[in-house]
C-alpha positions as CSV (number, residue, x, y, z in Angstrom):
1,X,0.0,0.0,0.0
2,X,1.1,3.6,-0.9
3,X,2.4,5.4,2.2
4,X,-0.4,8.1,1.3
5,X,-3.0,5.4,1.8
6,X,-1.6,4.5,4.4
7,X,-1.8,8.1,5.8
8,X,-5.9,7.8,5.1
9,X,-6.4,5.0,6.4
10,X,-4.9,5.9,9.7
11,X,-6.9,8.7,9.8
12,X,-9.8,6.6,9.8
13,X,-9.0,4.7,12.2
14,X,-12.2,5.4,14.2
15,X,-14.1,3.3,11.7
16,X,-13.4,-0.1,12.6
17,X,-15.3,-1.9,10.0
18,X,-13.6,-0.3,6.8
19,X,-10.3,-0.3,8.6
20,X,-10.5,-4.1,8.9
21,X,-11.5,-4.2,5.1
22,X,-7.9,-2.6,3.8
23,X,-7.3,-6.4,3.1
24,X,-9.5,-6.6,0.4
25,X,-8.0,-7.3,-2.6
26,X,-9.5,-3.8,-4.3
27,X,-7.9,-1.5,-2.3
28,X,-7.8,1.8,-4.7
29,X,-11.9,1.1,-3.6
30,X,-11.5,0.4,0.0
31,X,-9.3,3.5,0.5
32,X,-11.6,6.0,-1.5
33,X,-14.2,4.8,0.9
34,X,-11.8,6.0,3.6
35,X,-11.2,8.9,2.5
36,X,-15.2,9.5,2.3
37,X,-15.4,8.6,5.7
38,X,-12.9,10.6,6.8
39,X,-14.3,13.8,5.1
40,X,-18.0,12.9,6.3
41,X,-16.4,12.9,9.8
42,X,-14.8,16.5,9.2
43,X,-18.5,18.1,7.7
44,X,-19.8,16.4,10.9
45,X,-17.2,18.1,13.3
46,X,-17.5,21.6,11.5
47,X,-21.5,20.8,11.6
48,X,-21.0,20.5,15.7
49,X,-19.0,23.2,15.6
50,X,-21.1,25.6,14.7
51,X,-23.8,24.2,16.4
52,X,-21.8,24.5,19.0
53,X,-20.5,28.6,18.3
54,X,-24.5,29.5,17.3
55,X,-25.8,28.4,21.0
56,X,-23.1,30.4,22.8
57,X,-24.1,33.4,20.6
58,X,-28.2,32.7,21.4
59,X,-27.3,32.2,24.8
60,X,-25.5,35.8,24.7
61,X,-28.7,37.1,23.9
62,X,-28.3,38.1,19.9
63,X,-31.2,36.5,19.0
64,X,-32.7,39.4,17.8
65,X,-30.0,40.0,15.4
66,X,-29.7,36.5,14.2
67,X,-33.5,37.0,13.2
68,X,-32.8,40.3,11.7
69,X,-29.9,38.6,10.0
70,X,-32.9,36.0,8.6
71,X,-35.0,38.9,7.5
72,X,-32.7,40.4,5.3
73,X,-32.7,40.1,1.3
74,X,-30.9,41.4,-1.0
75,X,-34.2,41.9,-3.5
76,X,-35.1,44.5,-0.8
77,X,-31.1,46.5,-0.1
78,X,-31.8,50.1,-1.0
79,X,-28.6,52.7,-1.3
80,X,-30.1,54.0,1.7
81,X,-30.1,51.0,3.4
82,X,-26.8,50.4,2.4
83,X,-25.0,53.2,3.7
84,X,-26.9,52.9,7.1
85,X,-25.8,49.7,7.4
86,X,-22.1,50.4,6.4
87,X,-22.2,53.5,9.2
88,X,-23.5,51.5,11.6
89,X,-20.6,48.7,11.3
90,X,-18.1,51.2,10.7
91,X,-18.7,53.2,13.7
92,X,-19.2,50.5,16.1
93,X,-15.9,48.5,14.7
94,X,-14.5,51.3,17.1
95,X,-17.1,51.7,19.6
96,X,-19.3,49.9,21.8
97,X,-22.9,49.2,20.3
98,X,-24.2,51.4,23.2
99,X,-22.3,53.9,22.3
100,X,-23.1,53.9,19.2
101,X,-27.1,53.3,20.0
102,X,-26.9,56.5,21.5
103,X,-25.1,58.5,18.9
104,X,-26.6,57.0,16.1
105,X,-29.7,59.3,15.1
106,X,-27.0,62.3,15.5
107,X,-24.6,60.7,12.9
108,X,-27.9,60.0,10.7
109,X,-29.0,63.7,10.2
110,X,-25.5,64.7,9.7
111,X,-25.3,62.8,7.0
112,X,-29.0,63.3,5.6
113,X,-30.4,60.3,7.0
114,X,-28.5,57.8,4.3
115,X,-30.3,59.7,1.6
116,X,-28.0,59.0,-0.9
117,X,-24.0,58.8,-1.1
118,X,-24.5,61.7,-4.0
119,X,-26.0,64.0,-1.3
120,X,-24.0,63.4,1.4
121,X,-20.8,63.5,-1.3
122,X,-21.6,67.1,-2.3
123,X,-22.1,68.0,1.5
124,X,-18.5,66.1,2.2
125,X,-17.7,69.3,4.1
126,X,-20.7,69.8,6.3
127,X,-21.0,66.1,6.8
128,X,-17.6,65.8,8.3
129,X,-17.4,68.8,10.7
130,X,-20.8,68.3,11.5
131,X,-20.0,64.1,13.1
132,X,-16.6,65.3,13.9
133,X,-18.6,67.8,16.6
134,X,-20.5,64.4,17.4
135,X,-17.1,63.1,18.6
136,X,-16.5,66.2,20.3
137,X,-13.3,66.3,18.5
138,X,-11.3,69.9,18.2
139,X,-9.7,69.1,14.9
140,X,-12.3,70.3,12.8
């Protein structure tokens, strides 16, 4: 047996029955089979996984947003939508959500409500002295 084979088929080890059949006189067959097995076993374990990672973030209490997540389509993304979304990710990559909860509405008539990135682009000015006063920030 190749030493490549033989690199499958101690990875399969945990099944016993195809193990024992490596003796079979088609072995190209038996060690395909192994190599099934094997990658059965590693959609399984990223299946638990995730399983797994999708409790711990339900039990964190984001089940709202998982649901949101759910309700989303892509029939219905609007350029509006789009750029509150990106604002909202965007600010709280460097902020806590809280923090941002409570700033939000501010940022959102600086920048027209996400009317379009046409309006706020011909504001550019406005838009960023206007959030930069949000921040509280002197360099304006």
């Amino acid at each position: 047996m190749r030493s490549d084979a033989r690199q499958v088929v101690t990875a399969a080890t945990y099944d016993e029955k195809l193990y024992s059949q490596v003796n079979e006189p088609n072995q190209k067959s038996v060690v395909f089979r192994l190599e099934k097995t094997h990658e059965l076993q590693e959609k399984s374990n990223l299946v638990d996984g995730y399983k797994r990672c999708k409790q711990i973030v339900l039990d964190a209490g984001f089940r709202k947003e998982i649901d949101w997540q759910d309700s989303v389509s892509v029939e219905r993304l609007t350029e509006s939508s789009l750029l509150q979304e990106h604002a909202w990710v965007t600010l709280s990559s460097g902020m806590k959500a809280r923090v941002i909860e409570g700033l939000f509405r501010q940022f959102s008539e600086v920048f027209f409500d996400w009317r379009s990135a046409e309006v706020i682009a011909e504001n550019e000015e406005l838009c960023r002295v206007s959030a930069l006063k949000i921040f509280g920030s002197r360099n304006m």
